[in-house]
C-alpha positions as CSV (number, residue, x, y, z in Angstrom):
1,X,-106.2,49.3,-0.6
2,X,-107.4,48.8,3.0
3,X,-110.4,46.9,2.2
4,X,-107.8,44.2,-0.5
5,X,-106.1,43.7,3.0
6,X,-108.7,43.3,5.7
7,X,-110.2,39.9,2.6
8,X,-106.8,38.8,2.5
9,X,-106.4,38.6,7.0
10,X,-109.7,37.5,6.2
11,X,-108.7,34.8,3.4
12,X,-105.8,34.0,6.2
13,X,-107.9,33.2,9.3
14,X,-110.3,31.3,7.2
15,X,-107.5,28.9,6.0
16,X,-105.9,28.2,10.0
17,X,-109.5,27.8,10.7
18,X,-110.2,25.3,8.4
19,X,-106.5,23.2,8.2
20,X,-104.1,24.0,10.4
21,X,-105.3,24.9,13.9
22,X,-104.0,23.0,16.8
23,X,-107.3,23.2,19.0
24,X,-109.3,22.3,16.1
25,X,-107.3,19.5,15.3
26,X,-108.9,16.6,17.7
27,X,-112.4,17.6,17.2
28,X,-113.6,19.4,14.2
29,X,-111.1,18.2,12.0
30,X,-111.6,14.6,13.0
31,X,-115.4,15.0,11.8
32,X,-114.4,16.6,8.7
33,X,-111.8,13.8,7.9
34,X,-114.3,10.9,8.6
35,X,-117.1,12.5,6.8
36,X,-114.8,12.0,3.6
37,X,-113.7,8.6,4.9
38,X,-117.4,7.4,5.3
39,X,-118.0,8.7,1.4
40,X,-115.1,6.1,0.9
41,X,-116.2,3.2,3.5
42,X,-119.8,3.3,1.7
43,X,-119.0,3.3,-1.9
44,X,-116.4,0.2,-1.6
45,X,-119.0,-1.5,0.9
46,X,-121.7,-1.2,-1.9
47,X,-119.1,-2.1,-4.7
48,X,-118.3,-5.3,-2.9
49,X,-122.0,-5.8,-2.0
50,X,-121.1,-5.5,1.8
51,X,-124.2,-3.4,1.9
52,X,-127.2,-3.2,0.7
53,X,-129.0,0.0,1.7
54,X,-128.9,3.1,-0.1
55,X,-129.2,5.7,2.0
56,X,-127.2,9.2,1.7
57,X,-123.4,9.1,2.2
58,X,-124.0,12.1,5.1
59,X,-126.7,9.6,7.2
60,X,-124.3,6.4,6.7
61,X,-122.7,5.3,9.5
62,X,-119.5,2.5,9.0
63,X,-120.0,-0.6,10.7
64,X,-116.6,-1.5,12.5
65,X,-116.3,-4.8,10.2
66,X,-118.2,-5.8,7.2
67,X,-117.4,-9.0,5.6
68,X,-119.1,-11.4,2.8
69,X,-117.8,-14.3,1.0
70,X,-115.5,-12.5,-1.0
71,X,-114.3,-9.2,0.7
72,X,-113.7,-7.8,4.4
73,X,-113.7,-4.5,5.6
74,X,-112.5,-3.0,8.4
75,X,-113.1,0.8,9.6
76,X,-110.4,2.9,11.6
77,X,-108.8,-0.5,13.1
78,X,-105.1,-1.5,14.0
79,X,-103.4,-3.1,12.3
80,X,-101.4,-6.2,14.3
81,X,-98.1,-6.8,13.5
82,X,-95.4,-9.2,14.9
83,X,-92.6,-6.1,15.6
84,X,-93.9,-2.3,16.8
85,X,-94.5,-0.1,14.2
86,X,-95.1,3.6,14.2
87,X,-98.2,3.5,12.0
88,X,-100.6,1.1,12.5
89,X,-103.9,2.5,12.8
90,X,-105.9,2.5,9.3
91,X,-109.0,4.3,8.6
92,X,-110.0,1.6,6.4
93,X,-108.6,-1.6,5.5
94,X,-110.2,-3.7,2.0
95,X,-109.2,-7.2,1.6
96,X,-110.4,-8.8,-1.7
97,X,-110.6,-12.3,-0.6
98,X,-110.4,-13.9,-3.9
99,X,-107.3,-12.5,-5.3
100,X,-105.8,-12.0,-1.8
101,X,-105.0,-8.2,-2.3
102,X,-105.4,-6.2,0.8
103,X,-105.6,-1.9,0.7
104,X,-104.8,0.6,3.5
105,X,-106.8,3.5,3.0
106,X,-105.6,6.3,5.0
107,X,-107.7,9.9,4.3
108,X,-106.1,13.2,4.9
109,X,-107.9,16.4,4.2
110,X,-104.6,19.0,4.4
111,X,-104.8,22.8,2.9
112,X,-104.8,23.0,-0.6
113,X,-101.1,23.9,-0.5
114,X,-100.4,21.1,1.6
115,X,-101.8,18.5,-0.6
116,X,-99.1,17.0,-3.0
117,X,-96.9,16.9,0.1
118,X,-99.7,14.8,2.1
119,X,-100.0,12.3,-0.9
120,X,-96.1,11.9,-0.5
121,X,-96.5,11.1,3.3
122,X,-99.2,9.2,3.2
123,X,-97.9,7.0,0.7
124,X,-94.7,6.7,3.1
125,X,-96.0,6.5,6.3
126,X,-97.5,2.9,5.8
127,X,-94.5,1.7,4.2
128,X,-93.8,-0.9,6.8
129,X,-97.8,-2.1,6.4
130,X,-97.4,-1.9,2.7
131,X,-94.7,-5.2,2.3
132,X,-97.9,-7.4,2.7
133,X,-100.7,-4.6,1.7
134,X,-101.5,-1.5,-0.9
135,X,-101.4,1.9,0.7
136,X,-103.5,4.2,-1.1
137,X,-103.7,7.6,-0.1
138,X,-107.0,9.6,-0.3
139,X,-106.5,13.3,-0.3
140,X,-108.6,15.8,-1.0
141,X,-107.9,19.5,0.1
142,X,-110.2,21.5,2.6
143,X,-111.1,23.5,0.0
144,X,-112.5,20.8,-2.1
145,X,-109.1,20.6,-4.9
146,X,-108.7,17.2,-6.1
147,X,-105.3,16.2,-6.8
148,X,-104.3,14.1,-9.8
149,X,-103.4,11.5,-7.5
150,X,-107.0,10.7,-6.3
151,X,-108.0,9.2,-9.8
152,X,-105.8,6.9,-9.3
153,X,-106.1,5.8,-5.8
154,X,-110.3,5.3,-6.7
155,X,-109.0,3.6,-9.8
156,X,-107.0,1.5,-7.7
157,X,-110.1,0.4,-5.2
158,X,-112.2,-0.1,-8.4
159,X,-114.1,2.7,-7.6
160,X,-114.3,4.2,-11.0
161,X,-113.6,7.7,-10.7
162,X,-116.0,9.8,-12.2
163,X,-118.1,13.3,-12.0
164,X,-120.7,11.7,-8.9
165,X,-118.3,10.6,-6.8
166,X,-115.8,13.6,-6.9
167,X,-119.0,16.0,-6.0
168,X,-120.1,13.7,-3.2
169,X,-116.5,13.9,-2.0
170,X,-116.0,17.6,-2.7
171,X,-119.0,18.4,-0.8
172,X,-118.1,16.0,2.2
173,X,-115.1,18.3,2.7
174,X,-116.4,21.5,2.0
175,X,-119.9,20.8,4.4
176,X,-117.1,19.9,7.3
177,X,-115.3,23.2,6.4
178,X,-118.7,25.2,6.8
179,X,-119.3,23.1,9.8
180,X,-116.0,24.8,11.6
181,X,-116.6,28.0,10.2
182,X,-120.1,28.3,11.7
183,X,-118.7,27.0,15.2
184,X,-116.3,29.1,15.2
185,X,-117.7,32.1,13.9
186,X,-120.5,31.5,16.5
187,X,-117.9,29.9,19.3
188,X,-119.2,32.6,22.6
């Protein structure tokens, strides 16, 4: 019985750890969050032929602005807007030039029992930005669950959901997870 209850502090500890500690929060949890928002930046820019390099989602690095003759993107930018909104800042913004549609990609990475309520704020929190854009929501939890919700939002980018990129997503997240459990378990 005492051994069931030191794996489930242990299960507990691991979890703050890994979502939902404050001192983490502006550090290890912003590398974990762009590593899945690179996975993202580099599989639209190659979509759109922004890029032409294939090299390994873990050694690419996002320009700031990539742009071609029919598409623009832009990585963790503002957003400028006549009146002062709360949310402005995007981690990646897609404009399809052509049929003028423009996507604000915001990537959360919450605790798996967090996630169905981080879709529903991310898709509310741009609300304002949305009038003249899509908001599409890419949540994956720190444990690696996919929600329903993420076949659509790929679906949505014309990103073809499918077994390749949900692994190279899944691992993204769960490598960043490792990443803060080794620091902290080695933290002196």
């Amino acid at each position: 019985m005492h051994l069931v209850i030191i794996i489930i502090i242990i299960i507990i500890i691991i979890q703050h750890i890994t979502a939902a500690c404050e001192q983490l929060a502006p550090t290890d949890y912003v590398k974990k969050h762009d590593g899945l928002a690179k996975v993202i930046h580099q599989k639209l820019a190659e979509t759109a032929e922004l890029i032409d390099d294939k090299i390994p989602y873990y050694k690419y690095t996002p320009a700031n602005v990539l742009e071609n003759e029919n598409f623009k993107q832009f990585w963790n930018r503002n957003i400028l807007t006549e009146k002062t909104i709360p949310f402005n800042r995007i981690d990646i913004t897609f404009m399809n030039k052509k049929t003028k549609n423009t996507f604000l990609i915001d990537i959360a990475v919450p605790s798996t029992h967090n996630l169905s309520r981080t879709t529903t704020d991310k898709q509310n929190k741009y609300q304002e930005l949305a009038k003249a854009a899509q908001a599409i929501p890419i949540v994956i939890s720190s444990t690696g669950v996919i929600p329903k919700s993420l076949s659509q939002s790929l679906t949505r980018l014309n990103l073809h959901p499918n077994i390749y990129i949900y692994i190279q997503l899944q691992k993204s997240v769960i490598l960043g997870k490792r990443s803060i459990v080794r620091n902290f378990l080695n933290y002196k």
